[in-house]
C-alpha positions in Angstrom: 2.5 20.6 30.5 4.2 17.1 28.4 3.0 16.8 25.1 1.7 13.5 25.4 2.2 12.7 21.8 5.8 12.9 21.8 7.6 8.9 21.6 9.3 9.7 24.9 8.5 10.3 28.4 10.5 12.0 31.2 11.6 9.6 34.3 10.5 12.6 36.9 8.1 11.8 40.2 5.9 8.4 40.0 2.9 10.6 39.5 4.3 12.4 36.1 5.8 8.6 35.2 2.8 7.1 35.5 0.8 10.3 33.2 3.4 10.2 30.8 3.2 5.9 29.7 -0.8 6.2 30.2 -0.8 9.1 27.4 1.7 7.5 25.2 -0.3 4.4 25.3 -3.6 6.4 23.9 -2.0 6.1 20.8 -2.9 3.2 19.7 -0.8 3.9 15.9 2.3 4.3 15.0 2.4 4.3 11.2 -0.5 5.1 8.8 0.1 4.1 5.4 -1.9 6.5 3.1 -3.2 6.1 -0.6 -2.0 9.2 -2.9 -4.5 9.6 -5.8 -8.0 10.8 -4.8 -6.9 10.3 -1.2 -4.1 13.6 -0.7 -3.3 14.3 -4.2 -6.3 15.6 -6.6 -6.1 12.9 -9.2 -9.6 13.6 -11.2 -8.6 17.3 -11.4 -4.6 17.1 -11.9 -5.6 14.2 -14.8 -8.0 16.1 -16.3 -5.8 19.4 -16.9 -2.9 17.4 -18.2 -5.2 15.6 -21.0 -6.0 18.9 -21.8 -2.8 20.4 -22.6 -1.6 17.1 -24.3 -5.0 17.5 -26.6 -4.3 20.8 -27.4 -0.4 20.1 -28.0 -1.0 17.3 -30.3 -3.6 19.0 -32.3 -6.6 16.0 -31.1 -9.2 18.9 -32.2 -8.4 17.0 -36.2 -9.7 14.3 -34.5 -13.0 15.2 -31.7 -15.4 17.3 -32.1 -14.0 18.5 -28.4 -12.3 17.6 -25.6 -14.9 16.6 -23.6 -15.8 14.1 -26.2 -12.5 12.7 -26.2 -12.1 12.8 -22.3 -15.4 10.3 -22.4 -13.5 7.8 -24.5 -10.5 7.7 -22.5 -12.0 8.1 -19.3 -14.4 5.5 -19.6 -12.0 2.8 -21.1 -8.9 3.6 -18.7 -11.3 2.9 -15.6 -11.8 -0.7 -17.3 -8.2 -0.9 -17.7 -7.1 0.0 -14.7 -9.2 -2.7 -13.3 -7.6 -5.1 -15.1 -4.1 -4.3 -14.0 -5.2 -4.4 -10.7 -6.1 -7.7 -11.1 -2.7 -8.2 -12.6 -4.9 -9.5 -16.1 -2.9 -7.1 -18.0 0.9 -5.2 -17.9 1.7 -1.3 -17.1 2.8 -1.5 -20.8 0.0 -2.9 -22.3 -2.3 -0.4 -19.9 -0.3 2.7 -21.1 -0.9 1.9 -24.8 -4.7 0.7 -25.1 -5.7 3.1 -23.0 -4.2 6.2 -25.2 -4.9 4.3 -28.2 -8.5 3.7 -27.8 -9.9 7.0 -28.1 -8.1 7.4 -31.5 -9.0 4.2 -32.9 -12.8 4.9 -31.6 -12.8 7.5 -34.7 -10.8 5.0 -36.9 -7.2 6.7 -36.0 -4.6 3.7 -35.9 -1.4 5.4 -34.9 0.8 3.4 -32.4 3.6 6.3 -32.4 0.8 9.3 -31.9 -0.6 7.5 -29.1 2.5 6.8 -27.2 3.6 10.1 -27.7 0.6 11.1 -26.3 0.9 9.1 -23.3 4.3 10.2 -23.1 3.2 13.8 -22.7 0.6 13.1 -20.6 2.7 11.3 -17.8 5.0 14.3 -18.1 2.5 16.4 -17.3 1.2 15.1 -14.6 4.0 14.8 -13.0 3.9 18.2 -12.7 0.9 18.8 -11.1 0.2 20.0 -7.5 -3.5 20.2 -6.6 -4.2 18.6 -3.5 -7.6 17.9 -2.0 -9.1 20.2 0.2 -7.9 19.5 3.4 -5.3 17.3 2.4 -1.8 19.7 3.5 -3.5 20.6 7.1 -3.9 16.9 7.7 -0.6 16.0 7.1 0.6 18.6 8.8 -1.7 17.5 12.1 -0.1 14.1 11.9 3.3 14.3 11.4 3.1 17.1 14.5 0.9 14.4 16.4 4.2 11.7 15.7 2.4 9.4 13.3 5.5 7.8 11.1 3.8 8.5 7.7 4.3 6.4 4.3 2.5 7.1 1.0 1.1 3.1 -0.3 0.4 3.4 -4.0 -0.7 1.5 -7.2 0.8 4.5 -8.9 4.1 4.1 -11.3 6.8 4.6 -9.8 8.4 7.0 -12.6 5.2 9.7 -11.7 4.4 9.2 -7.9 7.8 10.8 -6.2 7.5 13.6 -9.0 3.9 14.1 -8.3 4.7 14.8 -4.3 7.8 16.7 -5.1 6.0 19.0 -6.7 3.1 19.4 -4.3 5.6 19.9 -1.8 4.5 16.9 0.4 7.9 15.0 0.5 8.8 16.5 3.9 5.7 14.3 5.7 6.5 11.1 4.1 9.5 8.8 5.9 9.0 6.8 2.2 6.5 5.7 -0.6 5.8 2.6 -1.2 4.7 1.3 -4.8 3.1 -1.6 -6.5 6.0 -1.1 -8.8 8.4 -2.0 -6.1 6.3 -5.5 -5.0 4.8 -6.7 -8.2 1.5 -6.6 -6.6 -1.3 -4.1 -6.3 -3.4 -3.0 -3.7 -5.7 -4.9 -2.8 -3.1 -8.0 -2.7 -2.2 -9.0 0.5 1.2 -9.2 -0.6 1.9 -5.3 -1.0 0.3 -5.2 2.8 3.0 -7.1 3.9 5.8 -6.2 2.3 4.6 -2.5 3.6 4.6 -4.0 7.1 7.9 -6.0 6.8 9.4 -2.8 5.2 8.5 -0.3 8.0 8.8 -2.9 10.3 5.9 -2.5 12.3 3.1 -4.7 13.5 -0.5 -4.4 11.4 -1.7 -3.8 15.2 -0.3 -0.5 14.8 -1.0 0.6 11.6 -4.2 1.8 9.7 -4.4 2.8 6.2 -6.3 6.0 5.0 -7.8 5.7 1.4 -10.3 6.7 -0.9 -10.6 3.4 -3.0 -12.9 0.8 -1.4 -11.6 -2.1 -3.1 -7.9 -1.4 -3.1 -7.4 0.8 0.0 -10.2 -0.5 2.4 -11.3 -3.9 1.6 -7.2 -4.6 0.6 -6.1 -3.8 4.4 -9.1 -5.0 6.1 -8.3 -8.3 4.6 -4.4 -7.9 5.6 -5.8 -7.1 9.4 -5.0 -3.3 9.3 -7.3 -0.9 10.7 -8.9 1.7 7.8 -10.2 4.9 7.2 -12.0 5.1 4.2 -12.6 8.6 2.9 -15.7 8.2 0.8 -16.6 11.6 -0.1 -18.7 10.3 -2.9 -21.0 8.7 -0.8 -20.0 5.0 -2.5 -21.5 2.0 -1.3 -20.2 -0.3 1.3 -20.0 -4.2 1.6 -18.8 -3.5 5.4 -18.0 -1.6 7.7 -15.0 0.0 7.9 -12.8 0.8 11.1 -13.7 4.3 10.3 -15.7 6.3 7.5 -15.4 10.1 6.8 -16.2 12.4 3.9 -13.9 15.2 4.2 -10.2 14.4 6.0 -10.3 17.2 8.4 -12.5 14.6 10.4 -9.7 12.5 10.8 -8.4 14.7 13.0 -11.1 13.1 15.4 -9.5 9.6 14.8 -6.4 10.2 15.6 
């Protein structure tokens, strides 16, 4: 028996001809550009440990009560930051320092050098973190073995993302990653769609992007004509439909 997901077909009898193009043609994608925070790699979790360490390195406990209280501040004030780079309102720079300078100044700690030394460590040690959502390593594994040309399409920094992979031993799937850093533009832009697109060289006919962000993974491809599958496994609301919707990523297995 052909696999009938391998990108050839054997020129035999018309008969096994004919089977092989008709199951080639099933697939109907060639590429799936997927986010990596939240989406394969356990961002919340992975984030959360390496604030800790960098907490208990620097000594923050002269400053909190506790971590958690701490974790509030910068949790809550990053989220709002982040939005505003996406929007390209402010710069990675001036995201990096507000956003590990504002829980210290929330308790009237002005210290410019603590913080980015800080956020220093923190980058650091995230880098270096390897807990991947459930599911996550099985799925790759399914679609690479399926033929799917995989690329990892990221808002992430460029200086942490390839790290972050390395050492969740994901390279291996991955034929590149593909960064906001390297366009200038962050998802949901159209622009970082199609330089994706130009730089696979692929048509968005076949390619779909799997993500967990509905703003800059769904609504950002939808609006660049690519196919999504948005993995909302907090149950977060919708202003559309997407191509697909699943809450845990074995069930993509069922999409492609």
């Amino acid at each position: 028996m052909f696999n009938k997901f391998q990108k050839y077909y054997f020129v035999t009898t018309g008969a096994n001809v004919f089977y092989i193009i008709y199951t080639f043609a099933t697939m109907k994608y060639n590429v799936i550009f997927i986010d990596l925070d939240n989406t394969v790699w356990d961002f919340e979790v992975n984030s959360k440990n390496s604030l800790c360490l960098c907490y208990d390195k620097f000594g923050y406990e002269r400053f909190f009560p506790d971590f958690n209280t701490f974790y509030t501040l910068y949790h809550q004030h990053n989220d709002l930051l982040w939005g505003l780079y996406r929007e390209a309102k402010i710069t990675k720079q001036e995201l990096n320092r507000e956003r590990f300078a504002f829980p210290l100044e929330s308790v009237g700690v002005k210290d410019d050098i603590l913080a980015e030394n800080f956020g220093n460590c923190y980058l650091e040690t995230l880098s270096q973190q390897s807990l991947l959502i459930d599911g996550a390593f099985d799925l790759l594994t399914y679609l690479k073995t399926r033929g799917y040309r995989l690329f990892i399409l990221s808002n992430g920094f460029e200086e942490v993302q390839s790290k972050k992979i390395k050492n969740a031993h994901i390279s291996n799937f991955f034929e590149d990653i593909i960064l906001s850093d390297h366009t200038g533009y962050n998802k949901p832009h159209a622009k970082i769609f199609e330089y994706a697109l130009q730089f696979v060289h692929v048509a968005k006919e076949q390619t779909i992007m799997i993500g967990d962000d509905w703003e800059a993974d769904i609504v950002g491809a939808k609006n660049s004509g690519i196919d999504q599958v948005f993995f909302n496994r907090t149950n977060k609301s919708t202003t559309f439909t997407p191509t697909y919707e699943v809450k845990e990523l074995p069930a993509i297995k069922k999409i492609l």
